[in-house]
C-alpha positions in Angstrom: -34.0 182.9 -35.3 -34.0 183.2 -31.4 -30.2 183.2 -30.6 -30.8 181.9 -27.6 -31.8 178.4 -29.0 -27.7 178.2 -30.5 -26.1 179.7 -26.9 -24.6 176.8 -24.8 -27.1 177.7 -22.2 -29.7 175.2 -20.7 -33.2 175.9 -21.8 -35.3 175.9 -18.6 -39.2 174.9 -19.3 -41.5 175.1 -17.1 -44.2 172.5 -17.6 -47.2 172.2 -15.3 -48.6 168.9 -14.5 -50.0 168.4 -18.2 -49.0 166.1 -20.6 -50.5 168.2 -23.4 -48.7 171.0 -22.1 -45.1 169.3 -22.5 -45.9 167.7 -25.9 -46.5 171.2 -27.2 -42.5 172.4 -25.8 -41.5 168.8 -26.9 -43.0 168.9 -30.3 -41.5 172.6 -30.7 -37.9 171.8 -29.3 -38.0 168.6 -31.6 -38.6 170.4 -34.6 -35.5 172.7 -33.8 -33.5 170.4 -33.2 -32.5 171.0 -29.2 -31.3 167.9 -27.8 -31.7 166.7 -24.5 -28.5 167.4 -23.1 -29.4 171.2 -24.0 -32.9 171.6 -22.4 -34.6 170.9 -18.9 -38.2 170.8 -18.5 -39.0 171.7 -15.0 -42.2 170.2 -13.3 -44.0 173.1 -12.2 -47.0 172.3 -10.1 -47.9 175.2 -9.2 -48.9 177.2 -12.1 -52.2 175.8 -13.8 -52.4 174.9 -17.8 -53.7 178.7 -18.6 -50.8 180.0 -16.7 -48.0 178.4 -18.4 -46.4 180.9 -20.6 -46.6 183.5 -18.3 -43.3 182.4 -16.2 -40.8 185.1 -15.9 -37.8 183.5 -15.1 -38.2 180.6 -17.6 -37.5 180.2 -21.2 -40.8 178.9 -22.7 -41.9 182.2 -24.2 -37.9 182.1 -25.8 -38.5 178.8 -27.9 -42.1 179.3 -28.6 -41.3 182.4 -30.1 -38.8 180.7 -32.7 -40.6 180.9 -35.9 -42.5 177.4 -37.0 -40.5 177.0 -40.5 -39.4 173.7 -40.3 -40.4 170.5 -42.3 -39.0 168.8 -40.1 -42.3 165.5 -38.9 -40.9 163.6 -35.9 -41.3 160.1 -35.9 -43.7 160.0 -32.9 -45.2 155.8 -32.2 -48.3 155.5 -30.6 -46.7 152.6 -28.0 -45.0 155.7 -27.1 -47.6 158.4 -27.0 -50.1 155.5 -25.0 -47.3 155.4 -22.7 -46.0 158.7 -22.3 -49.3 159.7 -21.7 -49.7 157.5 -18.7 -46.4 158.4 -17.4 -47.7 162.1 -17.6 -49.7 161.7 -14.4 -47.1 160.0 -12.2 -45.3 162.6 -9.9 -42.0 162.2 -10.7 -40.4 165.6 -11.7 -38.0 163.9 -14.0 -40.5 162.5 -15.8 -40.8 165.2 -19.1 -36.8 165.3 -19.3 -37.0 161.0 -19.7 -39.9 161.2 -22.2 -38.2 163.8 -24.4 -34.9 161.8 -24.1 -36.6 158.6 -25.4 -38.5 160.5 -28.2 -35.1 162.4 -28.8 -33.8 158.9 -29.2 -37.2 157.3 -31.3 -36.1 159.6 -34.2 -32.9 157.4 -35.0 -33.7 154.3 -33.2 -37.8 153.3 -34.2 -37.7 150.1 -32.7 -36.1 151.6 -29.1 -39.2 150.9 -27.2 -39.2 146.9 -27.7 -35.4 146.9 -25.9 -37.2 146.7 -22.3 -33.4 146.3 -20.5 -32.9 150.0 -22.0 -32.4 152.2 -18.9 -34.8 155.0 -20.3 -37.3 152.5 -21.6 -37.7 150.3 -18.4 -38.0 154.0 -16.2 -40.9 154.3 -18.5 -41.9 150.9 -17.8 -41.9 151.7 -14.3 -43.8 154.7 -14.3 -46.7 153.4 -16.3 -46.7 150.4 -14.0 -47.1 152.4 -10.9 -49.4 155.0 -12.5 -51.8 151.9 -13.3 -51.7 150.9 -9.7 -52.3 153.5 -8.8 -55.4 154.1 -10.9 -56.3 150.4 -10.2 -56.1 151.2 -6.1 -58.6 154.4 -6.9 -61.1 152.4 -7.9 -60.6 150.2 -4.9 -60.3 152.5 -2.6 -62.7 155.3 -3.2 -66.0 155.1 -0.6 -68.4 157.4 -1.3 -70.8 159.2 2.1 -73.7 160.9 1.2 -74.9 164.0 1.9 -78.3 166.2 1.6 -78.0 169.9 0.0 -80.4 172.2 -1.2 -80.7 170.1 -4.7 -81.1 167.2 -2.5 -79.1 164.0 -2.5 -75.0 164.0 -3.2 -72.3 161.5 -2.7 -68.9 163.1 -1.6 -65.4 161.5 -0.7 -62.3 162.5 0.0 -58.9 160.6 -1.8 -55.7 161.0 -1.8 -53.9 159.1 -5.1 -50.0 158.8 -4.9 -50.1 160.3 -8.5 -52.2 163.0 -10.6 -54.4 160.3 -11.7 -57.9 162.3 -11.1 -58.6 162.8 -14.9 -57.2 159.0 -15.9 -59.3 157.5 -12.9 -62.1 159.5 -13.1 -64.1 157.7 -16.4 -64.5 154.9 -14.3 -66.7 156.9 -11.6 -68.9 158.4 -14.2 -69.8 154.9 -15.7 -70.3 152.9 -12.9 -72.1 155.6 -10.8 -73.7 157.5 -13.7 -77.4 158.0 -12.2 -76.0 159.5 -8.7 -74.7 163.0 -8.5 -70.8 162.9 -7.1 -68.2 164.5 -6.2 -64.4 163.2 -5.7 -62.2 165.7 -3.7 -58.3 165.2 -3.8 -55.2 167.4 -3.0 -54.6 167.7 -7.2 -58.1 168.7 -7.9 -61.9 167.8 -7.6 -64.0 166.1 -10.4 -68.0 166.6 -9.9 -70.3 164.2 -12.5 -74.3 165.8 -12.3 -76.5 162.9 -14.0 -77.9 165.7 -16.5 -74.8 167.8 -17.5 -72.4 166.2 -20.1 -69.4 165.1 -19.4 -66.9 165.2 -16.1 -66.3 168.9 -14.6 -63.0 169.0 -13.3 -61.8 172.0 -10.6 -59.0 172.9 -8.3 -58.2 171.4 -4.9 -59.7 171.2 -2.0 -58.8 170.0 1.5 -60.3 166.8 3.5 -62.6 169.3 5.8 -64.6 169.7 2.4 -65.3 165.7 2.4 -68.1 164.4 5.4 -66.7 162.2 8.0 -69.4 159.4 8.0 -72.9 158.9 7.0 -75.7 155.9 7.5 -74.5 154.1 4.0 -71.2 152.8 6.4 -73.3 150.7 8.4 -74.8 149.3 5.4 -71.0 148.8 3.8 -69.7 147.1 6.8 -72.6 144.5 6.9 -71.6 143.9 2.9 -68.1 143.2 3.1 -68.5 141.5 6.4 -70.6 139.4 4.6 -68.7 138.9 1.3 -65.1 138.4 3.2 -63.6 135.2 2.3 -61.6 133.6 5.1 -60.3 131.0 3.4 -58.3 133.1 1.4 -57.0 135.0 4.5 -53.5 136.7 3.6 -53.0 139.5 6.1 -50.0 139.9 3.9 -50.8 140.2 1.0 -53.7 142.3 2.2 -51.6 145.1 3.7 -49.6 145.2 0.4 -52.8 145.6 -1.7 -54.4 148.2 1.3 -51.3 149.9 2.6 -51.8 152.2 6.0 -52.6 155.5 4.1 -55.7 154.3 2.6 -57.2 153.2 6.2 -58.5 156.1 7.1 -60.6 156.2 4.6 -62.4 152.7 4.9 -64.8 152.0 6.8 -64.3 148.5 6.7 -60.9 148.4 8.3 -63.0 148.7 11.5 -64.1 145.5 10.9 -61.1 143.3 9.8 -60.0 142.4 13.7 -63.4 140.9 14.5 -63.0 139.0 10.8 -59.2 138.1 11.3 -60.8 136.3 14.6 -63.3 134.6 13.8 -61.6 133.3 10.1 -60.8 130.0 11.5 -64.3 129.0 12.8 -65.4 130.4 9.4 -63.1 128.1 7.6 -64.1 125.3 9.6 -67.3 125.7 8.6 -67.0 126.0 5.0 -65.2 123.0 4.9 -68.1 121.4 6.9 -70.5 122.5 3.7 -67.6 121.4 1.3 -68.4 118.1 1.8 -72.2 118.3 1.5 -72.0 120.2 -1.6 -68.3 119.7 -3.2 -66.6 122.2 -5.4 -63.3 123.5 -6.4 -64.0 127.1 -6.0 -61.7 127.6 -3.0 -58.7 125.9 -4.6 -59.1 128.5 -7.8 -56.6 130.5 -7.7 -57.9 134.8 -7.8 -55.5 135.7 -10.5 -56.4 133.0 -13.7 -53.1 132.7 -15.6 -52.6 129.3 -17.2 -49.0 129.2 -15.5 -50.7 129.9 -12.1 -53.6 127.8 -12.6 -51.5 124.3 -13.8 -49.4 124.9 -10.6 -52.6 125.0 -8.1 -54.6 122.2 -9.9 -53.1 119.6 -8.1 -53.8 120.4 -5.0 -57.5 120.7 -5.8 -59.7 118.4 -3.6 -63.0 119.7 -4.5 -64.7 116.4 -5.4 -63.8 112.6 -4.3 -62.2 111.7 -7.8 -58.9 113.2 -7.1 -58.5 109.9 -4.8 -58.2 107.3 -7.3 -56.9 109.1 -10.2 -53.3 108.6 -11.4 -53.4 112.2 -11.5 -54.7 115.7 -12.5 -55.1 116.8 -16.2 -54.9 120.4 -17.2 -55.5 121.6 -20.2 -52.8 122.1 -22.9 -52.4 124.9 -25.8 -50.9 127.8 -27.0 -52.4 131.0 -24.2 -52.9 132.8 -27.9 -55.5 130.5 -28.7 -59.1 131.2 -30.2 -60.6 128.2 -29.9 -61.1 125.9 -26.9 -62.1 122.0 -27.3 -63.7 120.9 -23.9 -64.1 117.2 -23.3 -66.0 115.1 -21.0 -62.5 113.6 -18.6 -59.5 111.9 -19.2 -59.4 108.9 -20.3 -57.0 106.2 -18.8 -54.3 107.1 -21.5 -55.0 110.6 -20.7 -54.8 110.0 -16.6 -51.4 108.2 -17.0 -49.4 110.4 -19.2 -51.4 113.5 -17.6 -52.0 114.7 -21.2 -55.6 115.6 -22.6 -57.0 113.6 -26.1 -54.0 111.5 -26.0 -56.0 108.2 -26.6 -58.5 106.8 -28.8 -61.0 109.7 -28.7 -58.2 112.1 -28.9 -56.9 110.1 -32.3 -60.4 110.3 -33.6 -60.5 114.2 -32.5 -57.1 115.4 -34.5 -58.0 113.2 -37.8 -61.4 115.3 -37.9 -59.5 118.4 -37.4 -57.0 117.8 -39.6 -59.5 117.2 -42.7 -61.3 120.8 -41.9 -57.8 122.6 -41.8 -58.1 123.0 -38.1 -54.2 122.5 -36.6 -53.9 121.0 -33.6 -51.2 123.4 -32.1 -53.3 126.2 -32.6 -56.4 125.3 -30.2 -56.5 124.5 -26.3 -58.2 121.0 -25.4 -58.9 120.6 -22.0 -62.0 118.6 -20.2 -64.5 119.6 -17.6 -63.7 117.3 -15.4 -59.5 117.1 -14.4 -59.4 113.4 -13.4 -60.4 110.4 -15.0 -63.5 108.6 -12.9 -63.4 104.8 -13.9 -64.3 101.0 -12.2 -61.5 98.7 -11.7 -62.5 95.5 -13.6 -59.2 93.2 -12.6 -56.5 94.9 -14.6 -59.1 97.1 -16.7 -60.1 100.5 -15.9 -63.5 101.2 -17.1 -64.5 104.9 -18.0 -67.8 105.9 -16.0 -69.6 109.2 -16.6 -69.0 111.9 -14.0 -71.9 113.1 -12.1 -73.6 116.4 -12.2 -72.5 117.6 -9.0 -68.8 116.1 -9.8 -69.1 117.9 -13.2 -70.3 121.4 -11.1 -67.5 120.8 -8.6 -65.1 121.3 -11.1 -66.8 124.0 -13.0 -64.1 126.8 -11.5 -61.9 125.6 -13.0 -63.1 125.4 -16.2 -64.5 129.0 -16.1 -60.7 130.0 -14.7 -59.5 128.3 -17.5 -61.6 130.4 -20.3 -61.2 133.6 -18.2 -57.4 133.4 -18.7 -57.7 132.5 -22.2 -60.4 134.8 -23.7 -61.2 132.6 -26.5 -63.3 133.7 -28.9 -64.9 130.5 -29.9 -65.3 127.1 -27.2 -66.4 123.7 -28.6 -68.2 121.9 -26.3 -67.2 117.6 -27.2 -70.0 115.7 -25.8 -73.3 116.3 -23.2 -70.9 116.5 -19.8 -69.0 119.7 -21.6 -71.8 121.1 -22.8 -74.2 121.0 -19.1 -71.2 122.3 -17.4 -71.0 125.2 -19.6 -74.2 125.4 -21.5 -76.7 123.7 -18.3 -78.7 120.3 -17.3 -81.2 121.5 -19.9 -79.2 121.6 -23.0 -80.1 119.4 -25.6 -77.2 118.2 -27.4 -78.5 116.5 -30.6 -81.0 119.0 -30.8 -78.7 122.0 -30.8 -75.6 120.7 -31.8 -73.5 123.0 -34.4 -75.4 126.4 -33.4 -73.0 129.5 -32.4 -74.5 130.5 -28.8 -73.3 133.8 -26.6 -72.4 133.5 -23.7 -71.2 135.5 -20.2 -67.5 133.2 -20.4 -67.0 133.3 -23.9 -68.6 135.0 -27.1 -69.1 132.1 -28.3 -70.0 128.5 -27.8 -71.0 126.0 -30.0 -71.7 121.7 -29.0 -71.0 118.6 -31.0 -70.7 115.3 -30.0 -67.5 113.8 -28.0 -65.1 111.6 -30.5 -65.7 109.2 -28.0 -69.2 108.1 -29.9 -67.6 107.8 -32.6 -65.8 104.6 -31.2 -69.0 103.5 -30.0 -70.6 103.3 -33.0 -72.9 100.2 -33.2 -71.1 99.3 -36.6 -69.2 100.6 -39.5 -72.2 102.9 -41.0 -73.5 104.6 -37.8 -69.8 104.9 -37.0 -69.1 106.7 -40.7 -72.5 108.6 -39.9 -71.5 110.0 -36.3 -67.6 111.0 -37.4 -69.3 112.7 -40.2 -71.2 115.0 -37.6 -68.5 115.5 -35.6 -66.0 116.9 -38.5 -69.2 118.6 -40.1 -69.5 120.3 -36.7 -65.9 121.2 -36.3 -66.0 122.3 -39.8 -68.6 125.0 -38.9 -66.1 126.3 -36.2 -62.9 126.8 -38.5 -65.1 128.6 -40.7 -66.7 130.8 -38.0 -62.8 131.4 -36.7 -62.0 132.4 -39.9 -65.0 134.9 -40.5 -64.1 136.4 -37.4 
């Protein structure tokens, strides 16, 4: 056995910028038992992977040289490993000496990484958070220019990531742009994808001089995301936070933003002017769809006229873990004064059908596809009227907001209204009621009639007849839910 390993001396490793590279020391010093208070792994960047053992002044040859006789399996989690490996490409050169103190600590404490106020788990935290910024500002932030060569056509840019994330970023480029041959230069390294050759190719470093200053596409860009620039979401803010300084020089579009920071008012002005030829709540929606975020900016929506004589706004209620979705026609005026959806009649005639299939009513999210309740006064009576196609439309947003955040994996359309604003004007209810359709918002959507026609039965039997389809219908969904 290497005496050094049982010496009171420090172990100095020398790890290049590879995480496989430090789970093979970690792995090794685990095993023998070194703990963390008696090694330092030492971020070298400037040897490559090939070139780490052959340090002088370090002591990795030392403890890879200890013979391999131990039993000894570390208890290893993949939360960690997925974590640790993202943390791997941040630049922090204290990184290896946290991970190995947290796996250090993983071998008597398994359920360390759930106690997120833990000092060394929430610097883990932190890394992996900024790493995927990082990664998410890459793919942002990248603009290709093209270039001719004696194989012909290329696309080159230059990048500069605040992390090593080139490998971790990289997979996105390949899929997105796999018929064009590319090349992504950064001070880390270079990746190249060629259309016929398998796989990334990955090499060392190269400067910006490598990387052409301009080409034709950037007149072609500019006139894109002049076009696609939303002014009524105008946050110069918010946009320097998400486009800090150091990425300007490589946007061609930043050229643009004074012209479009002037003229954002008259834009404004003038969709507001087409708002009320063609109402709809899309500039209300808030970007990020969280049902938190989206309950707080619903009220403020004035994408259609009916927000003026409703009580108020209903959102949609249920558990964000849910995997069905139950999308009415409107409120009702029970629904429109407690603010509540399928608290009336319908919504009575709704939970006894669900309860006799086994479906629980705290389990699914009901919400409608239209927020407020359109209605004529008749002296003290408000009388439900059906909500146009255009008001149905305008509120569309928010019903696709609504399924975005929840990721259902079934929606159950209640009546014609839900199922044109999700399914089209064409649909045929009766027709295609109970069939499991795919769709772009959810994987799947299936229509019944609204509880509501069960009230509206002409008498007792066709009453009986209609609630039967309805539960037969929902049936069909609990089923499907459970299958799944």
């Amino acid at each position: 056995m290497n005496s050094l390993l049982h010496s009171s001396t420090v172990l100095r490793l020398r790890v290049p910028p590879s995480f496989d590279a430090w789970r093979e020391l970690a792995r090794v010093a685990l095993k023998q038992s070194i703990g963390p208070d008696q090694i330092d792994f030492e971020d070298n960047t400037v040897a490559a992977v090939g070139d780490l053992f052959e340090a002088a002044q370090d002591h990795t040859r030392s403890l890879l040289d200890v013979p391999r006789e131990s039993t000894f399996a570390p208890h290893v989690p993949r939360s960690f490993l997925d974590r640790a490996l993202l943390a791997g490409y941040h630049r922090d050169s204290a990184r290896w000496n946290l991970l190995y103190r947290l796996l250090w600590r993983l071998q008597t404490d398994r359920n360390l990484l759930r106690v997120e106020v833990d000092q060394d788990v929430g610097a883990l935290l932190r890394l992996v958070q900024q790493v995927k910024r990082d990664e998410h500002k890459m793919h942002a932030f990248v603009r290709f220019r093209r270039i001719e060569d004696e194989r012909g056509e290329q696309f080159v840019s230059w990048y500069e990531p605040a992390h090593r994330i080139l490998p971790l970023a990289a997979p996105f480029f390949a899929e997105r742009f796999a018929t064009m041959r590319w090349s992504i230069l950064t001070p880390d390294g270079t990746v190249f994808w060629e259309p016929d050759t398998p796989g990334l190719q990955f090499g060392p470093a190269l400067d910006r001089s490598h990387a052409p200053s301009e080409d034709e596409l950037e007149t072609l860009w500019k006139s894109y995301y002049g076009s696609i620039f939303n002014p009524a979401r105008l946050n110069p803010s918010v946009m320097r936070s998400h486009m800090p300084v150091k990425y300007w020089g490589n946007l061609p579009e930043v050229e643009l933003l004074p012209s479009l920071l002037q003229r954002a008012e008259s834009r404004v002005a003038t969709m507001v002017s087409k708002q009320s030829a063609k109402p709809t709540a899309a500039p209300y929606v808030p970007e990020v769809h969280s049902l938190p975020i989206l309950a707080q900016a619903l009220p403020s929506c004035r994408g259609c006229d009916l927000y003026e004589h409703a009580t108020q706004v209903v959102p949609g209620r249920g558990p964000i873990t849910a995997e069905v979705v139950l999308v009415g026609e409107q409120p009702g005026d029970q629904e429109d004064r407690r603010g509540e959806p399928f608290v009336g009649p319908a919504g009575g005639v709704l939970r006894k059908a669900m309860a006799e299939v086994g479906i629980a009513a705290e389990s699914v999210y009901m919400t409608n596809a239209v927020k407020h309740f359109k209605f004529v006064q008749r002296g003290k009576l408000r009388l439900h009227q059906n909500p146009r196609q255009s008001e149905i439309m305008a509120c569309r947003p928010w019903l696709l907001a609504e399924l975005d955040a929840l990721k259902p994996k079934l929606v159950v359309c209640l009546g014609a209204s839900a199922s044109r604003s999700l399914l089209g004007g064409t649909f045929a209810l009766m027709r295609d009621r109970g069939k499991l359709l795919e769709t772009s918002f959810a994987k799947h959507v299936m229509a019944t009639i609204h509880p509501s026609a069960v009230l509206r039965g002409r008498d007792e039997e066709s009453r009986e007849a209609l609630y039967r389809t309805l539960r037969d219908d929902l049936l069909v969904a609990h089923k499907f839910i459970r299958a799944a």
